[in-house]
Structures are given as structure tokens and as C-alpha cells.
C-alpha positions in Angstrom: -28.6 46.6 -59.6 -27.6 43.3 -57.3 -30.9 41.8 -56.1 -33.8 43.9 -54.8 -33.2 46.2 -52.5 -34.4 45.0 -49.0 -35.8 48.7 -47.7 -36.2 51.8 -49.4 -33.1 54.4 -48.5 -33.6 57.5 -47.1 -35.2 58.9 -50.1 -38.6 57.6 -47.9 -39.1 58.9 -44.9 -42.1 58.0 -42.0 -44.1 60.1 -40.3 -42.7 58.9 -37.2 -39.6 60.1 -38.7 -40.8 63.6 -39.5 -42.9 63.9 -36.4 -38.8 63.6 -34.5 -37.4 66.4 -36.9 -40.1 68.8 -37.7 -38.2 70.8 -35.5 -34.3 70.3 -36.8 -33.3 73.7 -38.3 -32.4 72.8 -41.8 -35.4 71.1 -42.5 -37.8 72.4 -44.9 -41.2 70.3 -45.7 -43.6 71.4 -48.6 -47.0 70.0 -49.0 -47.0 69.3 -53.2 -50.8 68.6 -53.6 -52.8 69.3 -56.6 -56.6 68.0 -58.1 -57.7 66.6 -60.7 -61.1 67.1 -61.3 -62.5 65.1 -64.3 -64.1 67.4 -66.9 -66.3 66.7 -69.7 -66.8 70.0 -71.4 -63.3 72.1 -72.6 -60.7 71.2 -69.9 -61.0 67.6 -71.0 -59.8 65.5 -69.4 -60.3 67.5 -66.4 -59.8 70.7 -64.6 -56.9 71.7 -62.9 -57.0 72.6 -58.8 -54.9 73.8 -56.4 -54.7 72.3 -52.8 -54.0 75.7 -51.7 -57.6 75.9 -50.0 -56.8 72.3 -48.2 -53.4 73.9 -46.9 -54.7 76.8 -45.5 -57.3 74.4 -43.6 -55.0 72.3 -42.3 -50.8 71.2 -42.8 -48.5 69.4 -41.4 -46.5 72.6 -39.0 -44.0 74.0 -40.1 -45.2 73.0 -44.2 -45.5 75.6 -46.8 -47.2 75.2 -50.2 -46.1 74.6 -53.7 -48.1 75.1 -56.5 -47.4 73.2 -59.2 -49.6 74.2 -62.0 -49.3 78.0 -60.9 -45.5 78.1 -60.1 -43.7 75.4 -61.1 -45.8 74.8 -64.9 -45.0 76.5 -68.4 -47.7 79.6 -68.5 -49.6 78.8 -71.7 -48.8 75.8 -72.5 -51.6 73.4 -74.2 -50.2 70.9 -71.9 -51.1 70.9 -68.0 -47.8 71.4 -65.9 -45.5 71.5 -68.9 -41.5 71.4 -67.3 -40.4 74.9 -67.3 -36.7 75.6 -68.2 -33.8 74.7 -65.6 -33.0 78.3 -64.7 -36.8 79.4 -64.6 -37.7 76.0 -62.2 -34.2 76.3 -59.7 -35.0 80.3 -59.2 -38.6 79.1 -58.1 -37.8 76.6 -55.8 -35.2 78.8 -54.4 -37.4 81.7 -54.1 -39.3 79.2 -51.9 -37.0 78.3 -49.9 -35.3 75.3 -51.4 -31.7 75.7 -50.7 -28.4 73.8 -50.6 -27.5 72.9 -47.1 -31.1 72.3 -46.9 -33.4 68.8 -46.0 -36.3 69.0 -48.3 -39.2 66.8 -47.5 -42.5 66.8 -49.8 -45.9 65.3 -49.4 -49.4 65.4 -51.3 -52.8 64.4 -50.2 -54.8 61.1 -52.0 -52.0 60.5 -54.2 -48.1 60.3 -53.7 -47.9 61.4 -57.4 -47.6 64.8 -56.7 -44.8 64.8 -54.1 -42.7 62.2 -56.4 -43.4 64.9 -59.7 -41.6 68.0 -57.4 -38.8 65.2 -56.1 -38.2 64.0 -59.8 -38.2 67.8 -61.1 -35.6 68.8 -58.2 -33.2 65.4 -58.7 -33.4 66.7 -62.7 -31.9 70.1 -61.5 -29.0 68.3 -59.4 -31.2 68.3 -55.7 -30.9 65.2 -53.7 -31.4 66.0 -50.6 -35.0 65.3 -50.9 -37.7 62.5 -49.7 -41.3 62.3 -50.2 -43.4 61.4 -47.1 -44.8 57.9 -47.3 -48.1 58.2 -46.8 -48.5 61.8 -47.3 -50.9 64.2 -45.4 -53.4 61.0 -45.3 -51.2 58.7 -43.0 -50.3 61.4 -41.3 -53.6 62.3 -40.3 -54.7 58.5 -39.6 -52.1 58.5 -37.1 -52.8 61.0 -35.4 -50.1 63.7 -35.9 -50.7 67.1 -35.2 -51.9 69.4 -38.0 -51.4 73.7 -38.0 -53.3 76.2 -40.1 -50.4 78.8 -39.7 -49.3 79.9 -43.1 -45.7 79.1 -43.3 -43.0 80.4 -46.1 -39.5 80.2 -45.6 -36.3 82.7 -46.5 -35.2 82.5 -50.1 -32.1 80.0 -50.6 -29.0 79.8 -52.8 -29.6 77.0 -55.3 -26.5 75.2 -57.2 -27.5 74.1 -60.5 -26.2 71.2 -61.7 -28.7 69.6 -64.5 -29.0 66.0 -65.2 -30.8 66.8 -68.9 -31.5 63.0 -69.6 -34.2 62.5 -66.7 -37.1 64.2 -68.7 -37.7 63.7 -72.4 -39.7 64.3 -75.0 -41.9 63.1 -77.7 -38.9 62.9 -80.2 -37.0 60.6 -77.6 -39.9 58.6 -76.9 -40.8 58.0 -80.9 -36.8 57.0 -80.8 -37.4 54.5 -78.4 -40.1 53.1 -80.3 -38.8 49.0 -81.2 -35.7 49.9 -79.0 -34.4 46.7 -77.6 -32.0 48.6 -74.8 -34.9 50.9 -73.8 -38.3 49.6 -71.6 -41.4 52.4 -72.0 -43.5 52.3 -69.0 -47.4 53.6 -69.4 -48.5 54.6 -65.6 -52.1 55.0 -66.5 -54.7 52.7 -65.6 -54.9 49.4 -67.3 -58.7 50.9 -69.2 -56.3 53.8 -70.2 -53.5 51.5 -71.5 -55.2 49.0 -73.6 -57.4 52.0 -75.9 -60.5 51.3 -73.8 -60.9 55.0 -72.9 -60.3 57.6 -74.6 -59.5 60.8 -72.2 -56.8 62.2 -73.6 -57.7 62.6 -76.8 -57.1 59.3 -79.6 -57.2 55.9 -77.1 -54.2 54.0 -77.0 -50.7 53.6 -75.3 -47.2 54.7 -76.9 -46.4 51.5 -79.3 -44.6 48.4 -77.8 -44.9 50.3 -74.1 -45.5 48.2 -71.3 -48.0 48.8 -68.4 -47.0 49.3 -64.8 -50.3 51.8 -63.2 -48.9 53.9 -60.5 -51.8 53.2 -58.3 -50.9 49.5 -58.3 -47.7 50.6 -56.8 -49.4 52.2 -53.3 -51.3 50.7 -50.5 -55.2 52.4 -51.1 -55.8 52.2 -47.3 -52.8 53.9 -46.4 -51.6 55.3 -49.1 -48.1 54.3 -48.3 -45.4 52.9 -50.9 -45.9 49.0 -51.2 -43.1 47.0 -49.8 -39.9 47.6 -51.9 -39.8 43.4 -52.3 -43.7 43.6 -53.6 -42.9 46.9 -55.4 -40.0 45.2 -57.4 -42.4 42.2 -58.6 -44.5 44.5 -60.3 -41.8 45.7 -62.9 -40.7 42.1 -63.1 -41.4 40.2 -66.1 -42.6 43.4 -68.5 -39.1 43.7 -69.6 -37.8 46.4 -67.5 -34.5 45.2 -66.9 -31.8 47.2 -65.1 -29.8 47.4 -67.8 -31.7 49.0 -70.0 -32.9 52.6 -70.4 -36.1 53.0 -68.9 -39.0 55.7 -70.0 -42.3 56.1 -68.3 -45.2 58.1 -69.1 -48.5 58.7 -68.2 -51.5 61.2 -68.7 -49.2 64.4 -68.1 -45.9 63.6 -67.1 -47.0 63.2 -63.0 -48.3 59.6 -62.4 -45.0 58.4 -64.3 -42.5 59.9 -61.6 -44.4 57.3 -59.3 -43.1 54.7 -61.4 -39.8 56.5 -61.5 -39.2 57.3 -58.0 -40.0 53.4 -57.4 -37.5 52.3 -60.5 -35.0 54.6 -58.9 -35.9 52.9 -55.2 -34.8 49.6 -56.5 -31.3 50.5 -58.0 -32.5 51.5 -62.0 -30.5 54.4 -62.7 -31.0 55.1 -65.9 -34.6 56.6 -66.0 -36.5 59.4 -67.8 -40.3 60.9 -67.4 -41.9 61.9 -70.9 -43.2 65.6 -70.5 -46.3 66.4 -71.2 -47.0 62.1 -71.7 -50.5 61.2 -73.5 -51.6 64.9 -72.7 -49.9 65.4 -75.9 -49.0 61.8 -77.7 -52.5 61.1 -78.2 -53.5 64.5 -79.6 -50.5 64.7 -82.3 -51.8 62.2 -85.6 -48.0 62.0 -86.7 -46.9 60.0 -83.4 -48.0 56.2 -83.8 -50.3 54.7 -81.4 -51.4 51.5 -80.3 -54.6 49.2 -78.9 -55.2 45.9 -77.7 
């Protein structure tokens, strides 16, 4: 990486921008969004809910849905929206429409984290042709695009597989990395969450040695849209993220952290991986170490 990057490529795309192509023919836009409702009783930390309901009120035309936890999540798993295997994820996608040839655009609704999770899964299967919405469905609406509540699903694709394997790891990896001076570990969560001063997922604390970089930090709360790549890149400087170094983020459950990743990967770090499954399951396994201000 030479200096910051002075915009962010075309991996970032405007509303104005989509508002011009929702009509080009090998364009296909998905709305990624998903809820988190916080739970106190069994589903700690929260409960799980689909933006299906949202969709069907309202999408940008031409959108159709994906479903993360439903379609896109290992079934069973004592994780929320564990990463399913390659084969099982690139048949889903493409079953939805995802296809080579094809210009995918995602966007969520409150939080970009849910578009950058489906653009981070796709880039791990060998997809690039994908940008997430800056903004999302909020900016959209505050400017005043027009919305449908025509269903829309698309003709299933052909999907070339080509796995990058190092862009999501696991707990092993992370433990690895642990004391690591060629790798940075990046905690998205919340500064509270970070430091041990709340314990939602389970025992409070951050993976040791990590350093904190909350996705939220990253966006623009009134618009929801990407800081400035210039503002974005002062906010890893200084924590030890360094460009030549191997870079892990995590966060509650391996969604907040493609944020952070799709931001890292903005400014020119290539060599970046999400942690599955994150705190969701670090915090709940006594053998992995953990740490507190």
C-alpha cells in the first residue's frame, strides 16, 4: 500500500450511481439486511430477524432478498450465521441469481454490516464483481429515490468457484496469532464490549493483545455512509495495523468485522481475514485465553 488511497474504487458505489443503472441488464442488486434484536432470556445476546417483512414493504426496484441467517448460515450451528462450506454457499448464491458475467450490488438497512458480511463471503468464493451501496436502503430513502414492493427474484446463474481459503479463519488461527508480531487482530465491537465492561457474549473480554477499531466508528450515523477513505484510514492508524502485516478482525459473530475488512481492503491491505463465528464463540470456550482492561 503507497499512501492512502484518495477515494474508494468501485467496490462503493452511490445511489446516484445506482439510480443511472438500475436498469443496465447485467445488473443484479440484493438487499442483505438482517436484525438483531437484543435478548435477555435464551437467545442471548439477542434474537435473530429477517428483513424479509421490511422488503416486501418496500425495496429499492428491481432488488431481491437474501437471507442470511436462513440461506446463507450453517443450519444448527450453536453459532448465528456460522460460514457454510464453499460449494454449499456458491450453489446458493447462484441459485439466486449470482452469476459470472453478472454486476452484483448489495445493501442493508441501519447498518452497512450486513451488505459488507455477503460482499466478504462472495470475494472468499472468487466473486469480485461486487459493491455494497454506500448508504444502504437509508440514504437511499433520504434522498429521495424511488422504492417498489414488487417481489423480485432473478434466473439462476453459473457460478465459477475459485476459493481464496485464507479470508475467513478460525479459532485455531486466531489463538496462533496470539503474540504474533507480523499479524494485527482487530475487535469491531464497541469499545464497552472490548475492554470486558459487558459481558454479552458470554465471559467479557477481547481476544488477547487485539486492538480495537468499532465498526460503527467507521460510518457516518446521519447518513449512514462510509466515512471519507482519508478519515477512514486514521482510524486504523497508530493501533498497529500496518500494511504489511497480516490482518484479523473479529467481532460478536463474524459480521461487524467485514466492516472493518471491507474498509482495510478499501485502503490497499491485502492480506485480511474475518474470524467465524468471533466472540459468539471465543468467549464461551474456557480453553481460549481472554483478556480485560
Amino acid at each position: 500500500m503507497n499512501g492512502t488511497p484518495s477515494q474508494y474504487s468501485e467496490a462503493l458505489v452511490t445511489c446516484e450511481w445506482l439510480e443511472a443503472h438500475l436498469d443496465d441488464p447485467d445488473l443484479v442488486i440484493f438487499d442483505c439486511t438482517t436484525y438483531l434484536i437484543p435478548d435477555q432470556g435464551p437467545n442471548r445476546p439477542y434474537t435473530v430477524q429477517s428483513g424479509q417483512a421490511d422488503y416486501d414493504k418496500g425495496h429499492i426496484p428491481g432488488a431481491g432478498y437474501l437471507d442470511l441467517q436462513k440461506d446463507f448460515s450453517v443450519a444448527g450451528s450453536p453459532f448465528r450465521f456460522t460460514l457454510p462450506p464453499a460449494e454449499e454457499t456458491a450453489a446458493a448464491f447462484a441459485e439466486r441469481g449470482v452469476s459470472d458475467g453478472k454486476r452484483v450490488v448489495l445493501y442493508s438497512r441501519k447498518s452497512l454490516q450486513w451488505a459488507t458480511r455477503f460482499w466478504w463471503m462472495l470475494r472468499w468464493l472468487g466473486f469480485d464483481n461486487v459493491s455494497i451501496l454506500d448508504g444502504g436502503y437509508d440514504k437511499w430513502i433520504a434522498d429521495g429515490h424511488v422504492t417498489s414492493t414488487r417481489p423480485c427474484t432473478y434466473p439462476a446463474g453459473t457460478f465459477s468457484l475459485n476459493v481464496r481459503p485464507g479470508l475467513f479463519v478460525d479459532k485455531d488461527a486466531v489463538r496462533s496469532a496470539i503474540g504474533a508480531a507480523d499479524i494485527c487482530t482487530i475487535n469491531a465491537l464497541t469499545a464497552d464490549l472490548h475492554s470486558g465492561n459487558s459481558p454479552r457474549y458470554g465471559r467479557p473480554g477481547r481476544v488477547p493483545g487485539s486492538v480495537n477499531v468499532p465498526a460503527p466508528t467507521l460510518v457516518n450515523p446521519e447518513t449512514m455512509e462510509l466515512l471519507p477513505i482519508e478519515a477512514a484510514a486514521q482510524a486504523f492508524t497508530g493501533i498497529g495495523a500496518e500494511p504489511g502485516k497480516r490482518i484479523i478482525t473479529y467481532c460478536g459473530g463474524g459480521i461487524a468485522a467485514t466492516l472493518d475488512a471491507f474498509v482495510l481492503h478499501e485502503l490497499g491491505y491485502r492480506d485480511i481475514a474475518v474470524y467465524d463465528n468471533s466472540m459468539s464463540e471465543w468467549a464461551n470456550d474456557v480453553s481460549l485465553p481472554i483478556e480485560t482492561d
